[in-house]
N, C-alpha and C positions, 0 to 999 in steps of 0.2 A: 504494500500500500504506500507509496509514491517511493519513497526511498528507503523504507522501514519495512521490516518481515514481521508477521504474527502468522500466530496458530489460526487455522482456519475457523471461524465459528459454524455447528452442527449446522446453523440453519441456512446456510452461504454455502457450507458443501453439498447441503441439496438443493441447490440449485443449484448449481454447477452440474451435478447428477440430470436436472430436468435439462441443462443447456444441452447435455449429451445425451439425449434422449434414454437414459436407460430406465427403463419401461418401468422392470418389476421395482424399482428402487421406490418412483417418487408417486407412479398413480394410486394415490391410496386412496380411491374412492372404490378401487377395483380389489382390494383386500379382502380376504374373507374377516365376518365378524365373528370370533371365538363364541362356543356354545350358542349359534343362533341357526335357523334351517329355513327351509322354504315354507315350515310352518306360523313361523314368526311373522311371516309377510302375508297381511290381508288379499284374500284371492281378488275382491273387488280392484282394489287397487292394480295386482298385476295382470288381472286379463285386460287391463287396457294396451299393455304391450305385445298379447298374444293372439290375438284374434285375426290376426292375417297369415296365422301358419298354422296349418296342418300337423307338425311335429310335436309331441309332449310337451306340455306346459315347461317343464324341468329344463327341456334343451333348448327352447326358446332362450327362457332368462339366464342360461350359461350362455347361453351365444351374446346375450343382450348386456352381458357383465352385472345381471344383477341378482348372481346367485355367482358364487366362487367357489371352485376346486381347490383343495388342501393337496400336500403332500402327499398325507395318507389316506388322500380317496374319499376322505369325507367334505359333503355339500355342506356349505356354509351360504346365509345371505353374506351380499358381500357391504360394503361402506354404502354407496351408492344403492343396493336392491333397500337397505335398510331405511336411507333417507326418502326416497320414493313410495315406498309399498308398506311401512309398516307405521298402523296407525299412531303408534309411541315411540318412534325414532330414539326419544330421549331414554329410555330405556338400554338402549345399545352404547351412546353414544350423548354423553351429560349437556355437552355444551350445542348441541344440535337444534337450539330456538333462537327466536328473536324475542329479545328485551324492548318495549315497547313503554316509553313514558311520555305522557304530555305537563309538561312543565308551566308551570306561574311566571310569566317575568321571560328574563332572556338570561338564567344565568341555572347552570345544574345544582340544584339546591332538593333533598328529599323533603326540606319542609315542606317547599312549592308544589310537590307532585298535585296534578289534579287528578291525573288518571294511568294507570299500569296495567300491563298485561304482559305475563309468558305468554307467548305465541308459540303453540306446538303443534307436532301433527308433520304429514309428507308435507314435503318444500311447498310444492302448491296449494296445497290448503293453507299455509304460512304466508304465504304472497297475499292471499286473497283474506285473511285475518287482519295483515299490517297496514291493507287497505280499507277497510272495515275501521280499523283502530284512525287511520288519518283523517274520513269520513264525519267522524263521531267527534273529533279534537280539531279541527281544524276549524280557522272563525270562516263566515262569511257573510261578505258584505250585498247591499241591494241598493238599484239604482232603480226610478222610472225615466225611459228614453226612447220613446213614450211609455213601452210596455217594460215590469217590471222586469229586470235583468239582476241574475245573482252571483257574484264574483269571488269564489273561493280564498282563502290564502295562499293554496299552494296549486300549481297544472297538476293534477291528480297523474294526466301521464309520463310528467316528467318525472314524477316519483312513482310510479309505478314500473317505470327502468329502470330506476334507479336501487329497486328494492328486487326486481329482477337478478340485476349484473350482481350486490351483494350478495344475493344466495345460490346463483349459481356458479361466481366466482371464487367464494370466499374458502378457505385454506380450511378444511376439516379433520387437518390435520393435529391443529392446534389447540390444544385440549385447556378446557377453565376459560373459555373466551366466547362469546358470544356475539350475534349480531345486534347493533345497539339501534336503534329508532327513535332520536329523539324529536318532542316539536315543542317549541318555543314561541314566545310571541311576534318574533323575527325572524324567526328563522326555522329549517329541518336540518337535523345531522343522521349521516348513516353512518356505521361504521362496520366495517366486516375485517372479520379479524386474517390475518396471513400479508407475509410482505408481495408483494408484486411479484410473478411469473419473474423469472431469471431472463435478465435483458429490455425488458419491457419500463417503462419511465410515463411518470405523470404526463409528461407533453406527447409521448405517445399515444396513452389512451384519447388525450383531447382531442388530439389529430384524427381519431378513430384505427390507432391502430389496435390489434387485439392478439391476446394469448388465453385460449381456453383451458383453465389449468383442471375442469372437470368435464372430461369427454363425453364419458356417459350421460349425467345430467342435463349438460349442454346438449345432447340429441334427443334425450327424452323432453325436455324442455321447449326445443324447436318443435316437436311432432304435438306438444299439447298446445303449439302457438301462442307460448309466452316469451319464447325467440324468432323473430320475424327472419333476421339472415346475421351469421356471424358477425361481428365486429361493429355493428351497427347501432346498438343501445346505447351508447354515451352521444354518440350524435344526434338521436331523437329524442334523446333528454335533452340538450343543448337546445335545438329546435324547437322544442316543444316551449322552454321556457323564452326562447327569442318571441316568437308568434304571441304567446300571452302577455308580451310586455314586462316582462319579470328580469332579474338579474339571469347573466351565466351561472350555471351550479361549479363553486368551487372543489377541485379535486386536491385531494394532499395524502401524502405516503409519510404518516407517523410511527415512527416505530415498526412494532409488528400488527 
């Protein structure tokens, strides 16, 4: 590091691992979950992914990653079938919600909370909670011009990307960390835990470039069309909040 050697830190050498594509190293969405099976996972939920094949349920979601082979031959759900298909994710998998407060004021105070919610359940039931939850807390304002017009605080669809890219992109690797939702009187914060895909930089995503660091999700995601086309969600968040008249949504890479 410029003219100074240090020991590599764990989480910089997996990235290095993702730069080098080594597969089984860093996809851990694609892991199997210890002591979990295909019973674990609500059938509702996964014949949405089976119903265009002919082949056993079983060989579908191994082909579809979201059931995983062991070592020794025993079926596991895998990170991914777990976050998808089972109604209690958090069960497998502690930090697997969104943390959801609406705040008094403009400053993170638990005095102020006015309203919380664990948000639990497959990602997209999570999606469609955190939207519920911004629905419910969010002010809005009314004009007559002529006929009454109602003006939200926030582009519901910029934040509905916005709440998209952090759970489909976020590191579930990283355990004790959650996705945070907050809203303010001024403002929305998201925050999803895991550093940046190795390579990838805040004025990259601005630019719209993209590194999907959860493949599986990312396609299950596209096919429930809460991904319209890769790399494209940070620019229709952008867009979305230009057209409304609203500020750009600030992006920043703190920490982990």
């Amino acid at each position: 590091q410029g003219s100074s050697k240090r020991k590599m830190p764990p989480e910089y050498l997996a990235r290095l691992f993702q730069q080098r594509s080594q597969a089984r190293l860093i996809r851990f969405e694609e892991q199997p979950v210890p002591r979990s099976g295909i019973g674990d996972l609500a059938e509702h939920l996964w014949r949405r992914y089976t119903t265009r094949s002919s082949e056993a349920p079983e060989t579908v979601l191994l082909k579809r990653s979201l059931l995983s082979r062991e070592e020794s031959g025993a079926i596991r759900a895998s990170v991914a079938g777990v976050l998808l298909c089972c109604e209690a994710p958090e069960r497998f998998l502690p930090s697997a919600y969104i943390e959801a407060v609406r705040y008094r004021g403009v400053q993170q105070d638990t005095n102020y909370q006015a309203d919380a919610q664990k948000i639990v359940g497959p990602l997209d039931s999570q999606i469609n909670q955190a939207m519920a939850f911004l629905k419910r807390n969010q002010t809005v304002t009314a004009t007559k011009e002529p006929h009454r017009v109602e003006r939200p605080q926030f582009n519901e669809r910029a934040v509905f990307e916005a709440i998209v890219n952090a759970v489909a992109h976020r590191d579930y690797a990283v355990s004790g960390s959650k996705i945070r939702f907050f809203i303010f009187d001024d403002r929305l914060e998201i925050e999803s835990p895991g550093l940046l895909p190795f390579g990838l930089t805040v004025d990259d995503i601005a630019a719209g470039v993209s590194k999907l660091r959860n493949r599986v999700i990312g396609r299950v995601f596209h096919e429930l069309g809460l991904i319209e086309q890769w790399g494209s969600g940070i620019r229709r968040m952008a867009g979305a909040c230009r057209e409304a008249g609203l500020e750009a949504p600030v992006l920043e890479e703190i920490g982990t």
